[in-house]
Structures are given as structure tokens and as C-alpha cells.
N, C-alpha and C positions, 0 to 999 in steps of 0.2 A: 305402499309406494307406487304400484302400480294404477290403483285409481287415481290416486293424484297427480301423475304424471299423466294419464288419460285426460284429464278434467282439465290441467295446464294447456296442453295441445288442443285440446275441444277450444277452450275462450280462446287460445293463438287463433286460430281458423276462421273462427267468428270476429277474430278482428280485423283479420287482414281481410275479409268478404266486407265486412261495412266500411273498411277504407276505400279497399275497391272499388265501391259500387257509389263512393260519398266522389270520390275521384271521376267515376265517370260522369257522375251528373251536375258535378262543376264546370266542367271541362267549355270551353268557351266554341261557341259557333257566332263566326262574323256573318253579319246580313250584310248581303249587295243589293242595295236598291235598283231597278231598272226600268225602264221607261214599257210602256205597256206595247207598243208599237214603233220601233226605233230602227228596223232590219236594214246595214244586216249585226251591229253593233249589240241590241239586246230588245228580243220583244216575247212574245206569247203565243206558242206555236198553235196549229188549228186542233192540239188534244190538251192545250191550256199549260202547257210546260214552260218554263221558263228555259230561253235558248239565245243566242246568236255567237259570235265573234269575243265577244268582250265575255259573256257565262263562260263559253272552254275554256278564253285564256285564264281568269279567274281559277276556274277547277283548276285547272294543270299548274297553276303556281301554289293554289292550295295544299294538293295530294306533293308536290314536291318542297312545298317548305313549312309540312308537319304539321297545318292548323284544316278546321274543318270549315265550310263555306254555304250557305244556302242562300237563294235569289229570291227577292220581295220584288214585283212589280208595283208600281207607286204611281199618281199623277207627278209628272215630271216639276210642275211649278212650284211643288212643294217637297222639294227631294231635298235639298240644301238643308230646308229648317228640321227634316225629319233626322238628317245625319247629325245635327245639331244636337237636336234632342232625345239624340243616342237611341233612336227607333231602328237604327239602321247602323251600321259601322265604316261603309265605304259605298263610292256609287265609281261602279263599271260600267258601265254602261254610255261610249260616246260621248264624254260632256269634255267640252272647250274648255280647257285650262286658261280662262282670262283671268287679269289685275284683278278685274272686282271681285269674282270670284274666290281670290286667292286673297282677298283681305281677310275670308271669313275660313274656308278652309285648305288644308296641303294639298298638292296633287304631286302624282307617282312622277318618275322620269316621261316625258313624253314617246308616243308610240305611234300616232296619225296625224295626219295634217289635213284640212279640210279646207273648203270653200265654201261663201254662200251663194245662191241658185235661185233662179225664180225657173218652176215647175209650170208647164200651160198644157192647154187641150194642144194635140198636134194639128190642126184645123189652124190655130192659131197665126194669123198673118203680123200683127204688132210686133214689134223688137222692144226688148229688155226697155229703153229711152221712151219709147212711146208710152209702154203699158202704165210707167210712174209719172207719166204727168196724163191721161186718157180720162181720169176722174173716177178709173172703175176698180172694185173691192179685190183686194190681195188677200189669204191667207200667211197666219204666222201660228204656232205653236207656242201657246204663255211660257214663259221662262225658259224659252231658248236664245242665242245669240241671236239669232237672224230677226227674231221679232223686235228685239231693244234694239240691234240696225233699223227695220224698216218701220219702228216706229217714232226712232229719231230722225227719218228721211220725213216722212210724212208730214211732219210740223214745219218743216222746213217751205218756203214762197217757192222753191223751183221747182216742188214738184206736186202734182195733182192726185192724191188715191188716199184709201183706205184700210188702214191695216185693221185685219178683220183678226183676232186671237178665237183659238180652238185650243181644247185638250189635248188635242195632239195630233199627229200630222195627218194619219190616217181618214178622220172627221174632214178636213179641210179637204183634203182630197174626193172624196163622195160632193162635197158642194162645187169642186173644178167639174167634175164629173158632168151634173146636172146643171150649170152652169151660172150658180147662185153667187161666185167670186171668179175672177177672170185669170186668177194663180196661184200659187202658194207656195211662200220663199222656208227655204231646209239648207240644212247640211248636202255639200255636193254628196256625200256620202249614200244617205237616203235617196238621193231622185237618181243615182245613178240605179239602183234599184230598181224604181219609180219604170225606167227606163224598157224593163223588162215589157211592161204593159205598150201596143204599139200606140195605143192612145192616148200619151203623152210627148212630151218633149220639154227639151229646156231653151227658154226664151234668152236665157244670159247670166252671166257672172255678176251680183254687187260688185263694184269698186271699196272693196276692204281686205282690209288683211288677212291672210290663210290664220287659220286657228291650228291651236295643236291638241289633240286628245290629251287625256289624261285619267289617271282613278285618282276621285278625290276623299280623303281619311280629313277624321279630326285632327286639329294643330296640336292636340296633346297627347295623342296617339303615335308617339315618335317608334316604342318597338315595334308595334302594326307596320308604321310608314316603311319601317328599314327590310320588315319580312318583306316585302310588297315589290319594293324596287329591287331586292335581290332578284327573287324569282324572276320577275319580267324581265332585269334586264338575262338571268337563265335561259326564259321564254324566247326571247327575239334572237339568241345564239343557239339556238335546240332548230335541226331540221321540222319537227312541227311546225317552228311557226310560222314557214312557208307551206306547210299542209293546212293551215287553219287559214291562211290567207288566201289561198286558192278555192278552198270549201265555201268559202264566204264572197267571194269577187271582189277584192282588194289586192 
């Protein structure tokens, strides 16, 4: 009786250890896409970590509504189709919550409001008006808002330039730099950043609409969407999220 009782308890053990262990490697880990250069929203620190603003708040809604989280850095132009094709599960990372956007996928409750910017050398004497009719090369960042603005201005008879697309804003800034494009239009976000360097400055505001941040999930990812907007909205009522805002300069 007692081996058999022995040998009952042995296979219990062994099954509750393979359920265990079948459990933990089910267990779901959502990917947040993020732009590889985005600061102070989400980029790639100088020991190659994935960090900013949008990564803590991420975590911190993570570790507080029960699910696990790791951050993919991605070319930004191709972040939408990656979340599509479930490479990815949400993108944190500063991205504008606009119409067209939101045809294809949801975005959380809104958390930032931004503006678009044109970025110059501080040397720079033209004014915003000038520089878009002067005939000379602008930087845009592919598949950001500001680049489908200035390159639906560009088409336009009133005004004279060149919308020059990069990988990302970083690139385009090395050619302001050396003087290969005469700006480069971003999120107020970034160039206030930008701003840190004394050898910049911003030349002016687009005449467009503030944008609202947002994390965007797949449209059929409804319990994801609901974990997501609880926490944040947790997040923007928790004294952190004026310590994460201060840590970041927002």
C-alpha cells in the first residue's frame, strides 16, 4: 500500500512540475515596438538598451496589470505593418494617434499633445516662411506625421523645397549638421530635446493641428486594449507620473 501510495504522489509531482513548467512557457510576453532614435519618448541608449518615457511607462503598467513586456526597436516606416503582422503587439513609443492611422489600428486613451517643428543650424537667419518657399532641402523622417505634412506642402505652387526622407530623425540631423539640408521638420517633442545641443534652434511651428500621443494595439486585441488603458489611465493618477515626466523633460 505504501509503494503504491509512494508511486501515486511520485506521478502527482511530475505532473504538477510539467504543468508548471508547460504554464510558464505559454505564458504570453507582449513586444512594444519602438523607434530606434525617438528621445525622449523611446530610443536606444549608448549601452544599446531599449529606454525612454514611453519603455518606464510601458513597464510600470506592465508590472502593475499582471502581464510581462519587452521592447523591439524597429525602422519606424514599417512599425504599423509589423503590428499587423503580429511581429509586435503594441507600439509605445510617441506615435500620433491620427484618422488614418486609426483606420488600421486602436490607440490607448491619449497621454501627449505635440506639435510640428522645423529644426535649423542656430546660425540660421531665414524664418519658418522663408525656408519653404528658398528652393532648399528639408529633412522628414519616413512614416512620421510631419513628413506626410511637409510633403503634402511641398506639392503644393506656394511653396518652393524639398522634402528630403531619412530613417530617422537622428540621420537627418548629421546632414543639418554639415549642411547637406537646411532643416529637419519632427515632433515638438524631439527638437525640444534637439534643443539641448547649443547648435540648433527652431525656425517655427507648421500651421497644423497639435497631435495627440497615443499606444496603438491591434483592433482585435480588445482585452490587451482594456489592460492597457486601465493602467495608464493608473499611471497619469500615480505620483510617478510626474517623476517619469520630470526624468524625461516633459
Amino acid at each position: 500500500m505504501r509503494k503504491r501510495l509512494g508511486l501515486l504522489l511520485a506521478a502527482l509531482a511530475v505532473f504538477v512540475l510539467c504543468c508548471g513548467s508547460l504554464a510558464a512557457a505559454e505564458e504570453k510576453v507582449y513586444v512594444n515596438g519602438i523607434d530606434f532614435g525617438f528621445p525622449p519618448f523611446g530610443f536606444v541608449d549608448k549601452d544599446g538598451k531599449p529606454t525612454g518615457f514611453d519603455v518606464e511607462s510601458l513597464d510600470w503598467i506592465a508590472k502593475k496589470m499582471g502581464f510581462k513586456v519587452k521592447h523591439q526597436p524597429m525602422d519606424w516606416d514599417g512599425i504599423i505593418p509589423a503590428l499587423l503582422a503580429k511581429k509586435i503587439d503594441i507600439i509605445a513609443s510617441g506615435m500620433s494617434a491620427t484618422a488614418e492611422r486609426a483606420q488600421k489600428v486602436d490607440f490607448s486613451i491619449p497621454y501627449y499633445e505635440v506639435t510640428q517643428v522645423l529644426v535649423v543650424p542656430a546660425k540660421e537667419t531665414a524664418t519658418l516662411p522663408q525656408l519653404l518657399t528658398s528652393g532648399k532641402k528639408l529633412g522628414i523622417q519616413r512614416g512620421t506625421v510631419t513628413a506626410k505634412l511637409l510633403e503634402e506642402m511641398a506639392a503644393k505652387p506656394e511653396y518652393k523645397f524639398e522634402a528630403v526622407p531619412y530613417d530617422s530623425t537622428d540621420l537627418s540631423m548629421e546632414d543639418v549638421k554639415v549642411g547637406r539640408i537646411a532643416g529637419s521638420g519632427m515632433d515638438s517633442t524631439i527638437a525640444k530635446e534637439l534643443m539641448k545641443n547649443p547648435g540648433f534652434k527652431i525656425a517655427g511651428t507648421f500651421d497644423a493641428d497639435p497631435e495627440k500621443y497615443g499606444y496603438a494595439m491591434r483592433k482585435e486585441d480588445k482585452e490587451f486594449q482594456d489592460k492597457v488603458n486601465k493602467g495608464l489611465k493608473l499611471l497619469m493618477a500615480d505620483p510617478h507620473w510626474a517623476e517619469l515626466k520630470a526624468k524625461y523633460g516633459l
